[in-house]
One Martini backbone bead per residue (centre of mass of N, CA, C, O) as a GRO file, in nm:
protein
  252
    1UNK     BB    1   6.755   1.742   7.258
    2UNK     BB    2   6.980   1.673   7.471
    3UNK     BB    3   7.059   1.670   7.794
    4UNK     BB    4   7.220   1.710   8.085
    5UNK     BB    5   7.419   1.647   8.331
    6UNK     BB    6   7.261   1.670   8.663
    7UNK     BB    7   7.328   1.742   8.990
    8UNK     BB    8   7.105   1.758   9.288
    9UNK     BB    9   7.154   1.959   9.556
   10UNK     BB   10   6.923   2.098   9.782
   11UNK     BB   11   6.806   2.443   9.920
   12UNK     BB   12   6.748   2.671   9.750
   13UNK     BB   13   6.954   2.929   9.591
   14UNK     BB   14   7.025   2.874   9.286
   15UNK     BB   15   7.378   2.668   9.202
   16UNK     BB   16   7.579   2.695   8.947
   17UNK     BB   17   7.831   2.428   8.821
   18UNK     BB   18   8.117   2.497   8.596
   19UNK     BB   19   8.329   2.350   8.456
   20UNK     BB   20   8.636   2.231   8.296
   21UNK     BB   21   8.812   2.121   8.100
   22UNK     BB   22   8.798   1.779   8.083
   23UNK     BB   23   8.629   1.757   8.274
   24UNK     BB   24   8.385   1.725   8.575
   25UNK     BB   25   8.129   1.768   8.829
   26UNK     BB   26   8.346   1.601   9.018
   27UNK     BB   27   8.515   1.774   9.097
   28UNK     BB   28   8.363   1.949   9.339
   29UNK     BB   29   8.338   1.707   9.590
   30UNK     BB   30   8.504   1.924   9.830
   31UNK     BB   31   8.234   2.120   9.849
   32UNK     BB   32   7.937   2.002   9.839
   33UNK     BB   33   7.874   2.020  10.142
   34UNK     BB   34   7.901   2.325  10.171
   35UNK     BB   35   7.709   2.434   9.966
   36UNK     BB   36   7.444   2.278  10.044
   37UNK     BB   37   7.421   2.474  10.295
   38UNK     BB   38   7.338   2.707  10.097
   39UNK     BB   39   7.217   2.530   9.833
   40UNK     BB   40   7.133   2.497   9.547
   41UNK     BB   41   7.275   2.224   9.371
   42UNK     BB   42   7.396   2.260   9.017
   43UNK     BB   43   7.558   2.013   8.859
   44UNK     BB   44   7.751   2.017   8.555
   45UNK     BB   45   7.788   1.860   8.235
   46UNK     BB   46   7.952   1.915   7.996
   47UNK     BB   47   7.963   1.879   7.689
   48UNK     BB   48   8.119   1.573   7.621
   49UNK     BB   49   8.123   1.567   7.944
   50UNK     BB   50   8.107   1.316   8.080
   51UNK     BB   51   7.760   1.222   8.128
   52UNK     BB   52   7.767   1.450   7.850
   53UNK     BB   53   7.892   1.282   7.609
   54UNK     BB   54   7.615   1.236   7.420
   55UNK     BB   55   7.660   1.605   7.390
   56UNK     BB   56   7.772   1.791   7.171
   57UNK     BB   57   8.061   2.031   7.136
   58UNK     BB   58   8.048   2.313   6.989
   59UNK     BB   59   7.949   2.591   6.977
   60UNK     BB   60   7.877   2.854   7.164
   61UNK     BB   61   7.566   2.847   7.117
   62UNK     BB   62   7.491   2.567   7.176
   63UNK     BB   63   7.619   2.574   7.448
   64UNK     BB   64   7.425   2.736   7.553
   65UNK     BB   65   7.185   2.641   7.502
   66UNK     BB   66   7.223   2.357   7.685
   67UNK     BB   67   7.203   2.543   7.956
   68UNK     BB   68   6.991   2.755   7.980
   69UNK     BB   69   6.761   2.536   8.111
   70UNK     BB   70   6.950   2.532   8.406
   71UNK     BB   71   6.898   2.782   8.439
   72UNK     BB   72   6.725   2.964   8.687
   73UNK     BB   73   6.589   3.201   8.859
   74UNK     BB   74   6.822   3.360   9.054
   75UNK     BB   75   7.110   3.275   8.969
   76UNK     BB   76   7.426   3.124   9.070
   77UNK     BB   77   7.735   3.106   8.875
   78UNK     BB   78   8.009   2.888   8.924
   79UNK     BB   79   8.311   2.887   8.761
   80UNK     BB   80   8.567   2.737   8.585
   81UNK     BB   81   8.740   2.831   8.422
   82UNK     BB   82   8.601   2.797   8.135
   83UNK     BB   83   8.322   2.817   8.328
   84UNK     BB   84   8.347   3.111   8.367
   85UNK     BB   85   8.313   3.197   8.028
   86UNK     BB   86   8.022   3.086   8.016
   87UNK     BB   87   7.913   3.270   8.244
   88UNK     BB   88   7.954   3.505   8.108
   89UNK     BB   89   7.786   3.440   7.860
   90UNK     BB   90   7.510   3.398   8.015
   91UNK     BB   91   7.524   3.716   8.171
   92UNK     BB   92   7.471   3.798   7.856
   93UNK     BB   93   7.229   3.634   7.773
   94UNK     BB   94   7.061   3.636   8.124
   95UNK     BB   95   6.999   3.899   8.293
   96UNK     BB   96   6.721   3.822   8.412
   97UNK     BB   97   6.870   3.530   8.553
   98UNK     BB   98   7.148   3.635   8.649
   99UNK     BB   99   7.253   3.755   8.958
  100UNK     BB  100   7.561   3.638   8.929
  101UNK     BB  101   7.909   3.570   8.996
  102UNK     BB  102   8.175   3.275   9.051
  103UNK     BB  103   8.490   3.319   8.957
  104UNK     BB  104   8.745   3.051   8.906
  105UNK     BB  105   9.001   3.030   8.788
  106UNK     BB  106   8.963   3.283   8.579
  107UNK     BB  107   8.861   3.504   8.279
  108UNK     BB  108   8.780   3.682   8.017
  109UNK     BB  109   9.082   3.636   7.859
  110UNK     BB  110   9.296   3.326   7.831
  111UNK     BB  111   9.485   3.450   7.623
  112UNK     BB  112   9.704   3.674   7.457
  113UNK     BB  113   9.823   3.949   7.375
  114UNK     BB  114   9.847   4.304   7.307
  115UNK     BB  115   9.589   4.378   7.460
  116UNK     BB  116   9.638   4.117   7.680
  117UNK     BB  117   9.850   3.971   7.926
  118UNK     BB  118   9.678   3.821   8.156
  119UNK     BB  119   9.786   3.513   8.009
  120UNK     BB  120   9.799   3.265   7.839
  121UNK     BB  121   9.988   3.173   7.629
  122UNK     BB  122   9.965   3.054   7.280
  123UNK     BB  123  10.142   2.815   7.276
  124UNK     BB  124  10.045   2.648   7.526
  125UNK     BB  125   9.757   2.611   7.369
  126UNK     BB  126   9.854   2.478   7.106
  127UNK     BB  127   9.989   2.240   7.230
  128UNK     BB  128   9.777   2.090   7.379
  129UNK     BB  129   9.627   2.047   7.096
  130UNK     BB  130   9.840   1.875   6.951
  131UNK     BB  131   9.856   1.619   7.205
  132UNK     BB  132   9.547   1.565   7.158
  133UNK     BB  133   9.650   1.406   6.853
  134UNK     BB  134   9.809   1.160   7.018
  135UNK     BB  135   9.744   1.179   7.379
  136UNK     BB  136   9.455   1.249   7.556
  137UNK     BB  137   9.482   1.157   7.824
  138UNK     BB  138   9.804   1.256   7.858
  139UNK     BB  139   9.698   1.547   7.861
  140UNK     BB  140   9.475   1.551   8.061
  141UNK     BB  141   9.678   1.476   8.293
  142UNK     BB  142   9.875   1.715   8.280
  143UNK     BB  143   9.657   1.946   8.315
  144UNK     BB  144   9.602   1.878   8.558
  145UNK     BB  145   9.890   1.882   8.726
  146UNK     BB  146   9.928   2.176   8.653
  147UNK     BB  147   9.690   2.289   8.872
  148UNK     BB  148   9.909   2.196   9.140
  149UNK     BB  149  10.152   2.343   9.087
  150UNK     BB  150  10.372   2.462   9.366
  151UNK     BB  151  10.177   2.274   9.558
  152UNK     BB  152  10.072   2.132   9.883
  153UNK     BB  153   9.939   1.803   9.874
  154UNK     BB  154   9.736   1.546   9.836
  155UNK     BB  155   9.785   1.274   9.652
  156UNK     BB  156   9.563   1.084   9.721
  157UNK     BB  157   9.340   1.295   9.668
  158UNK     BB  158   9.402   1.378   9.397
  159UNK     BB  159   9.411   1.095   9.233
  160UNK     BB  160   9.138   0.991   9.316
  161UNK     BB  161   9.008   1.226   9.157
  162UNK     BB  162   9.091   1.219   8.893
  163UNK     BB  163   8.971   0.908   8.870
  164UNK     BB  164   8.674   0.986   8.891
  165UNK     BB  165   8.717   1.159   8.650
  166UNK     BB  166   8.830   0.934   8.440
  167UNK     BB  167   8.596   0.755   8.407
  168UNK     BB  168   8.462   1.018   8.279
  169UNK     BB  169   8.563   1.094   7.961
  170UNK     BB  170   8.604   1.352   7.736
  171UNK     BB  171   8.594   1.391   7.431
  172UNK     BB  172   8.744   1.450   7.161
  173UNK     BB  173   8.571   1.679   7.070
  174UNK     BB  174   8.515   1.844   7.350
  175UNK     BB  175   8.853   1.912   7.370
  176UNK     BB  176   8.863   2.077   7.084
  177UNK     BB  177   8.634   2.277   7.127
  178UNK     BB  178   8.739   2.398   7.409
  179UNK     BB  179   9.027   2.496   7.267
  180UNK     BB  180   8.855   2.712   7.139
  181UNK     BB  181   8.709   2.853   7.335
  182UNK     BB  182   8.948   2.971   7.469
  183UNK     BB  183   9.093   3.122   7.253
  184UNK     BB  184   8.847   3.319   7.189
  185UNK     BB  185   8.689   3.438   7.461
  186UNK     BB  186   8.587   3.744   7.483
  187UNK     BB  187   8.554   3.989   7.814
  188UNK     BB  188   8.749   4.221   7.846
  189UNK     BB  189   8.491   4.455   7.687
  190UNK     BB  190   8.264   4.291   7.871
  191UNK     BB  191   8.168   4.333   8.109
  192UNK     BB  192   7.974   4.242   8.397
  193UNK     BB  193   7.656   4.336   8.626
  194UNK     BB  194   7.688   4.147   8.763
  195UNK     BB  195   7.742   4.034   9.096
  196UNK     BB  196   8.103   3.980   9.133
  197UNK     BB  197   8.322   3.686   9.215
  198UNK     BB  198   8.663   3.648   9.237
  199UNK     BB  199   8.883   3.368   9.226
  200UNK     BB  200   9.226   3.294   9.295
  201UNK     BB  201   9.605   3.232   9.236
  202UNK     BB  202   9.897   3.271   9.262
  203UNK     BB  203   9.985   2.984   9.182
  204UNK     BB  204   9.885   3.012   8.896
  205UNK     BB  205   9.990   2.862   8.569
  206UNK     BB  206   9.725   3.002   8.393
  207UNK     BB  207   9.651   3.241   8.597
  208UNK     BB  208   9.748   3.497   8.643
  209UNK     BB  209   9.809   3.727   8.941
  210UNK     BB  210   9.795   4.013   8.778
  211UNK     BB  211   9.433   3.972   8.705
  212UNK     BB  212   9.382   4.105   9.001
  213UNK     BB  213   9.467   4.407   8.878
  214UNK     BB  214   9.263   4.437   8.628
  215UNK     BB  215   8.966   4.381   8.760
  216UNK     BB  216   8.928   4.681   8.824
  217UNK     BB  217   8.978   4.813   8.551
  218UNK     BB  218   8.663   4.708   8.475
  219UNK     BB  219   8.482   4.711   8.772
  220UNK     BB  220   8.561   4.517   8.983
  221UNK     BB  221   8.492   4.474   9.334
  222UNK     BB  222   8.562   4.109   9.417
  223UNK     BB  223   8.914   4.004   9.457
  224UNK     BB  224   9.058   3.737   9.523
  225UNK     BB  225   9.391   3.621   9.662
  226UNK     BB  226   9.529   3.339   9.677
  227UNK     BB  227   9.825   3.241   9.829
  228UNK     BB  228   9.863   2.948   9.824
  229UNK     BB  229   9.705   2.929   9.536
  230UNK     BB  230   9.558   2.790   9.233
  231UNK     BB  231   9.355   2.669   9.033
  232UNK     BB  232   9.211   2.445   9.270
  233UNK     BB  233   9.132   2.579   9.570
  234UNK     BB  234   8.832   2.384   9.617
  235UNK     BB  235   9.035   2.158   9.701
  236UNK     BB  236   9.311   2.264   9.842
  237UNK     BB  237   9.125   2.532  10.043
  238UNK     BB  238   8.826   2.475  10.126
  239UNK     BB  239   8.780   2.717  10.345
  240UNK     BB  240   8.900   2.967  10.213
  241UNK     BB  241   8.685   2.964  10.004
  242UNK     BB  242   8.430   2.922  10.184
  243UNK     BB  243   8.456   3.233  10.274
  244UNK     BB  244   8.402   3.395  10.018
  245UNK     BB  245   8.166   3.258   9.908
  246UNK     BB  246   7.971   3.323  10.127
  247UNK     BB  247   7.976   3.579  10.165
  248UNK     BB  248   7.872   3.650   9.869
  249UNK     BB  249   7.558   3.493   9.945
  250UNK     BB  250   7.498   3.670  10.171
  251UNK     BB  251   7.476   3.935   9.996
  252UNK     BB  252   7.319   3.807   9.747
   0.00000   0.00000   0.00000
């Protein structure tokens, strides 16, 4: 089994770092500054994704596989969209060496139904699969400039990082595989039992703000909901992110 690629910087405390859909864990570089004066940082690329492009995403199970490795014990797994679903999976399958999560602009479970309300339509991200088998490039980079719609950043540091990220672009099957995750993984009456940090943004076009709502309905006693950002907070917001996540490694 081929290993996953990791870059680790860093003393102390293992922060592992769980990127979202398409993306790789290149994504984080607005903040990987800062966290790592807090915490041993050890960012992942998911099957697939970056430079773990030739380590196949299949099923849920292998795709945990492939990470549990990488979870040091007493670790805090920081997710993001899709990566905070995984965060979540991987804390019901490791209790004993997950000690915490921080989920960003992520959610217990990702699509809507008549049963769970916050979250994004289903016909979204079908529409999202179907362009993805005409032209998966402008399908990511669509999906990419959704999550910052709606709020003001810096056009030329955004489109940077995009092109950093797309430098080592996801396979077309590990971005098939992963909206098959977004689609199913419901952990909305499975809450995790370990302190969790939640961090939302009002303007997220992809996680209803009404979710900041619903997560204490669950038991969830840390709920941030920041007033202008949206998907993508900690590159937005990054001063006013690091105010949430320090305090939750401070306390635990």
């Amino acid at each position: 089994m081929k290993a996953l690629y990791t870059n680790i910087q860093g003393q102390g405390r293992p922060l592992v770092l769980l990127h979202g859909w398409g993306m790789n864990s290149r994504v984080w570089q607005p903040v990987i500054p800062a966290l790592v004066q807090r915490a041993q940082v050890i960012a992942v690329d998911l099957p697939g994704h970056g430079l773990s492009r030739d380590v196949p995403m299949e099923s849920l199970q292998q795709t945990l596989a492939q990470l549990i490795p990488h979870i040091p014990e007493n670790a805090i797994i920081m997710g993001w969209s899709l990566g905070g679903l995984l965060a979540q999976a991987l804390a019901h399958a490791l209790p004993e060496r997950v000690a915490g999560l921080i989920l960003v602009a992520s959610t217990p479970k990702f699509v809507a139904d008549e049963t769970w309300q916050p979250a994004l339509a289903a016909e979204v991200l079908a529409a999202f699969a179907q362009q993805l088998q005409t032209d998966y490039q402008a399908t990511v980079k669509r999906f990419f400039a959704l999550q910052f719609l709606g709020i003001k950043t810096d056009t030329r540091s955004v489109n940077a990082l995009r092109d950093s990220i797309m430098e080592h672009p996801a396979t077309m099957q590990a971005l098939a595989a992963g909206l098959a995750l977004l689609r199913t993984l419901d952990f909305s009456q499975q809450p995790v039992t370990q302190p969790t940090q939640w961090v939302l943004g009002r303007l997220d076009k992809l996680i209803p703000a009404s979710l900041a709502d619903t997560l204490p309905v669950l038991g969830y006693k840390h709920v941030a909901l920041l007033p202008q950002a949206a998907h993508v907070p900690f590159v937005t917001h990054t001063e006013l992110f690091m105010e949430q996540i320090g305090a939750f490694l401070d306390a635990h």
